[in-house]
N, C-alpha and C positions, 0 to 999 in steps of 0.2 A: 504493500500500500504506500500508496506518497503523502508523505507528510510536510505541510511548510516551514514544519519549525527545523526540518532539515536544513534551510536556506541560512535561518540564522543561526544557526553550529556553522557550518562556514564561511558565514564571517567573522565571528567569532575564532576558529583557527586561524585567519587571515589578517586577525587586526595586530599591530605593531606594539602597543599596548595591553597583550592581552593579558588576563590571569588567571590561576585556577578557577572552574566555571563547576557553580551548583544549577542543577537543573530541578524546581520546584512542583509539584503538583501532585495531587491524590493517586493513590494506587488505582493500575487499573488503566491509565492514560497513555500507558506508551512509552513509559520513561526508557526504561531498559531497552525497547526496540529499538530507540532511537537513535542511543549512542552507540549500539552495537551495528545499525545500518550507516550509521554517521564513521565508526571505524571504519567497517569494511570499504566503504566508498570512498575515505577521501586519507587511509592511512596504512603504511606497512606492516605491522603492525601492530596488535593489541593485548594490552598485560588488563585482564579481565578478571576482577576482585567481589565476590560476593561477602562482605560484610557480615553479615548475620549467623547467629552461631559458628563464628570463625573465629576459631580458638588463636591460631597459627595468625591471624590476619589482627589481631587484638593486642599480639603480642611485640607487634612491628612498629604500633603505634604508643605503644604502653612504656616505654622503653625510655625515648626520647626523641626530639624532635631534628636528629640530625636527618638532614634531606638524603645525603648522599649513602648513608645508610642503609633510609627507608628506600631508595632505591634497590639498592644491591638487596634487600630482602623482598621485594616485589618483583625482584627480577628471579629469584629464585622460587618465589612461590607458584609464579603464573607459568615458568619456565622460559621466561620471552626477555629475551635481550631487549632492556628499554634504552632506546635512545635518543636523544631530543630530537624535534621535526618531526618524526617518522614513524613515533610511536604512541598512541591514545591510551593512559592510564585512566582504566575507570571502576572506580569503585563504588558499586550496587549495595543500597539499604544500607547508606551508610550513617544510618539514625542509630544504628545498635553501638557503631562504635564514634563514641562522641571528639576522642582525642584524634582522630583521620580530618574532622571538621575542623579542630585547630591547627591541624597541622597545614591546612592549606595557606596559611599566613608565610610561611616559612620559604614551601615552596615558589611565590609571589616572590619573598624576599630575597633567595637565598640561590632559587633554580628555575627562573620564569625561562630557560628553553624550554623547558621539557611542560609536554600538553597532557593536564590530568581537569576528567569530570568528573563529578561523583553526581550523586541520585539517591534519593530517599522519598519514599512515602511519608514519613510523617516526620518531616526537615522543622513542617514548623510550630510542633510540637516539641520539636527536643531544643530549638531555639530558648524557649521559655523554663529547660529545667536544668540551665546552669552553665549550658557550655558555651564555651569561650568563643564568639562567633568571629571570625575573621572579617570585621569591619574595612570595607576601603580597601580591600585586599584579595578579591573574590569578581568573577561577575556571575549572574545571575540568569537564567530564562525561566519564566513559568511556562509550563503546560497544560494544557487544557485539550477536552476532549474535541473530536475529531468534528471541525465543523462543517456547513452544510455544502461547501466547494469540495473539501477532503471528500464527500459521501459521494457526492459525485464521480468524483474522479476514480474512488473506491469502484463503482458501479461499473465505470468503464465508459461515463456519460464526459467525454473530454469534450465536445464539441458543445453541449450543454454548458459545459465549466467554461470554455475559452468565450462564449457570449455572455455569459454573466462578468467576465472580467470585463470584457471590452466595453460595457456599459451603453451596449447599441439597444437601447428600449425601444425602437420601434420593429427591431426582429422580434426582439424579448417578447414585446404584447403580442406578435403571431404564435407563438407557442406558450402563450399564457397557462392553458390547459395544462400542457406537458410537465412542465413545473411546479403548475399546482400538485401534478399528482406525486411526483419528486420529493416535493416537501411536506406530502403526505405520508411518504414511507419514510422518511428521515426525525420527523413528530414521533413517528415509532420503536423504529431503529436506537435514534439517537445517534452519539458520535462515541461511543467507548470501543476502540478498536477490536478486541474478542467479537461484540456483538456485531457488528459493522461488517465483518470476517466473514462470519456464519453465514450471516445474511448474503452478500454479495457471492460465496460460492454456492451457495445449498438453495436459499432462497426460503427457506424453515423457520418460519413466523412464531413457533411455540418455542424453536431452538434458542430462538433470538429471545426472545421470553426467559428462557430458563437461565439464558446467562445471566441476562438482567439480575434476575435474582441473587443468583450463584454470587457476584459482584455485592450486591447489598447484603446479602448475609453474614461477606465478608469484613464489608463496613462493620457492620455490627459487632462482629466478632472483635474488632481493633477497640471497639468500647470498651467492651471488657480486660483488654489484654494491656491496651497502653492508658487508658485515661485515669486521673484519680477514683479509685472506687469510689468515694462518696458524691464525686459526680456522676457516675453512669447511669444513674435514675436519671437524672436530670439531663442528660446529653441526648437520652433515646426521646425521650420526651420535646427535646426542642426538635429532632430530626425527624419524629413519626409526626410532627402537626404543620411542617413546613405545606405538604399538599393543601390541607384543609385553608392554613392561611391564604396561600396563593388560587385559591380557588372562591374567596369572597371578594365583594365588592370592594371594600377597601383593603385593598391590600398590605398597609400598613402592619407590621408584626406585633400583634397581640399579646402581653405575658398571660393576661388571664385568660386566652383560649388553652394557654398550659394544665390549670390550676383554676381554683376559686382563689381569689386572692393573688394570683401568682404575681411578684414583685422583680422589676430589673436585679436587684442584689442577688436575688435568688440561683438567677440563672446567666446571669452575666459571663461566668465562667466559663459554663456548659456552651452559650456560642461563643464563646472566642475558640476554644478546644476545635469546633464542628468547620470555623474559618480558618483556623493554623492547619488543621489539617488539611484544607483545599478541597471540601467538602460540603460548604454551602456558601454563596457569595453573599456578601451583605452591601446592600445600596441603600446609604445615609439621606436623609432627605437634606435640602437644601433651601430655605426659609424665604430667600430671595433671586430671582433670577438677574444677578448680576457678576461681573469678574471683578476680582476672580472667585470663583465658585468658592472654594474652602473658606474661605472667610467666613461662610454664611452656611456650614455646616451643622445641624441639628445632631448630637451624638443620642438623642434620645429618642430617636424616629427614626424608624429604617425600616427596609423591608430582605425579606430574605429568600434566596435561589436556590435551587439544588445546584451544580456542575452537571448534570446533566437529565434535556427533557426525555431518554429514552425511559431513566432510570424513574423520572416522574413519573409516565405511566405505566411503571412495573407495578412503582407503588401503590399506585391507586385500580392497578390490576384491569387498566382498559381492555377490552377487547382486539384483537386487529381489525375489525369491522367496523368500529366505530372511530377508525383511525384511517381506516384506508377505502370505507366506502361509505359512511353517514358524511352530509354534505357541511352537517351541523358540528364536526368538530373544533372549526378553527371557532367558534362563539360558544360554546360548550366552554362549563366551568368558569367562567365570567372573563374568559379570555386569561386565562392563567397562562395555560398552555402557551400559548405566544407569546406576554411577556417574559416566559422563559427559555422560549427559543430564541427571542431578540438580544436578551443579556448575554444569552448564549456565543453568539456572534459577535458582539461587542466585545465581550471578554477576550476572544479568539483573536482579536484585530485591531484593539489598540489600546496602549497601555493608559492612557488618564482616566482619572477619577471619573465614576460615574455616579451620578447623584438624581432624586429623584424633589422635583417640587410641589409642594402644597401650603397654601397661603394658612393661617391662623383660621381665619374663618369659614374655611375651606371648601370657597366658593370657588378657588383655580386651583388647579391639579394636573399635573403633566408626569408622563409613566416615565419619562426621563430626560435628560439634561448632562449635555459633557462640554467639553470647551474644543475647540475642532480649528487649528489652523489661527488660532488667535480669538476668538468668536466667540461667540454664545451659542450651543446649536440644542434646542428645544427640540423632542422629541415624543410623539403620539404614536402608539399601538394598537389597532384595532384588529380585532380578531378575524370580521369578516367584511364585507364592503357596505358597511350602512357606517358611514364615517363624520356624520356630525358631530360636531365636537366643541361645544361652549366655550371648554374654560383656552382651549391655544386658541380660536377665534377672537376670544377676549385681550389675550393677551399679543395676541399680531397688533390686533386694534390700538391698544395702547404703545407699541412700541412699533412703529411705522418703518423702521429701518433692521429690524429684525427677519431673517429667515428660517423658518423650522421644514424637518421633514417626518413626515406623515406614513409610517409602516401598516400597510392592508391587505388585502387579498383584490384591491383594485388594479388593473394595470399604471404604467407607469405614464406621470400627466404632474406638466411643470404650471404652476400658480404664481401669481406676482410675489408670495412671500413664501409660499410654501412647495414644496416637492412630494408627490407623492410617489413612493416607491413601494413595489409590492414586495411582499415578504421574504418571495425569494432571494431578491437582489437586497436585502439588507447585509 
């Protein structure tokens, strides 16, 4: 499968500048594949380290931080003469062993020829319980699952892919249909590459099903295994109600749809645990639609995302029929589903803050808000194509020199302030 974030691991190898690079994001997304296709492609080369109950590999870094060392026993363990330029050091679940994490400061300082990645599932987890993170000394990519270009391409649908890059909407709107139904199986599918897999060789709609799960059980299973026990009530708790939130009208995250009573103190922990781990996004509201946005950051209103919509409707146990043949899904569920297909794609595609707004008296509401090229770019989500919409109408009106764009199940059609783009091409 082709992945993008291939493109930026070489440049990354490529940059003059570069340094040890951690690659962040929830199990399950491809971390591991990536840099082992990112070896094979672009290195001679690979001293290949799985971390985790690696006594031998524990012991390399237990020791001490001499670089030259921890080569010469990396190069023994893996059997692979490492040597700079030529050779991709990587080291997998490398959360188990916390001193590999410091040692990457050393290697920056001491041996920046030589090209070493690591990779962890729950990196930002072990962030928070002590170790010594190599500030300023590291770069970083997150990963995230496979989004709706990847599924494409996945599919084998390249000519589909090359018109939605080219941004030719007026072929776009002749295969409107086609794409609808595209992003009908991708609603399903989702972007976790296992499932994505299945799907594209077998075509096994239940298979695809079962890994979903297979995948959340697993989550699960990391509750118990790495979180504080006396959060795990509380963690399963904020992660089993995300559907039900994203499926009412306001979407706003609820503590007392947790609990009678339930209080941010309560659970504050249990989501930041569920966000370190790269396992639900959270989008802060934003009070005023002005720049720069952070200024005007509410830390007390938010609302919250899974990482991925396949895994949504594992969750909530859709049918494939009511994904891939009821006409009524993209407005089913108050339009959940969509806005977490479109954070979805946002995530996948650019790094700044994404924020969502609603006025105090909350008579204006917009499902999102990012800063785009210097800008303000105001952002509506509509599930299906009945796309009247007060509160951005409201707010064009009042700011005359403002341009937003409009995500529907309409074809693509340019407005004096507005754009409307349909869901595909988001």
């Amino acid at each position: 499968m082709r992945r993008f974030a291939l493109k930026n691991l070489v440049e990354w190898k490529n940059r003059a500048d570069r340094k040890p690079l951690i690659l962040n994001g929830a199990r399950q997304v491809g971390k591991t594949w990536l840099l082992q296709e990112f070896a094979r492609t672009e290195y001679a080369k690979t001293a290949y380290v799985v971390c985790r109950k690696n006594e031998l590999a524990r012991q390399i870094f237990s020791e001490s931080f001499n670089v030259e060392r921890i080569i010469r026993s990396l190069s023994a363990l893996t059997n692979v003469d490492i040597t700079p330029g030529d050779t991709l050091i990587i080291l997998d679940e490398v959360q188990d062993i916390p001193e590999a994490i410091e040692a990457l400061k050393y290697f920056c300082e001491e041996a920046p020829e030589y090209h070493i990645a690591v990779a962890g599932s729950l990196l930002g987890i072990s962030m928070h319980k002590g170790v010594s993170y190599p500030v300023g000394k590291v770069n970083e990519l997150n990963i995230y699952p496979m989004n709706f270009g990847e599924f494409l391409l996945a599919k084998g649908e390249e000519q589909a892919y090359k018109l939605l890059e080219s941004r030719d909407f007026q072929s776009m709107n002749l295969l409107h249909e086609k794409f609808v139904d595209l992003l009908r199986q991708y609603y399903y599918v989702g972007g976790m590459p296992e499932a994505v897999q299945k799907y594209v060789t077998t075509g096994a709609l239940q298979e695809v099903r079962r890994i979903q799960q297979e995948i959340l059980d697993g989550y699960d299973r990391d509750f118990s295994k790495h979180a504080p026990t006396e959060q795990v009530p509380r963690i399963r708790m904020v992660w089993e109600s995300i559907p039900s939130q994203l499926f009412k009208e306001n979407k706003k995250f609820i503590y007392g749809a947790l609990k009678k009573g339930g209080r941010a103190t309560e659970f504050e922990i249990a989501i930041r645990w569920l966000v370190d781990a790269g396992l639900l996004y959270k989008v802060p509201r934003c009070t005023k639609p002005e720049l720069p946005l952070s200024i005007y950051e509410d830390l007390s209103a938010f609302k919250m995302y899974l990482l991925d919509v396949g895994l949504l409707g594992a969750m909530v146990q859709t049918e494939p029929s009511q994904v891939l043949i009821n006409s009524s899904i993209f407005t089913e569920y108050k339009g959940g589903v969509t806005e977490q297909y479109v954070l979805q794609q946002m995530k996948s595609k650019i790094s700044t803050p994404i924020y969502y707004h609603k006025t105090e008296d909350s008579r204006l509401e917009l499902d999102f808000i990012i800063q785009r090229d210097g800008a303000l770019l105001p952002i509506e989500v509509k599930a299906g194509g009945n796309v009247r919409a007060n509160s951005l109408s409201r707010m064009l009106q009042e700011n005359p020199s403002l341009k937003a764009e409009r995500y529907s199940m309409l074809p693509y059609r340019e407005q004096e302030q507005m754009t409307n783009v349909p869901l595909y091409a988001v």
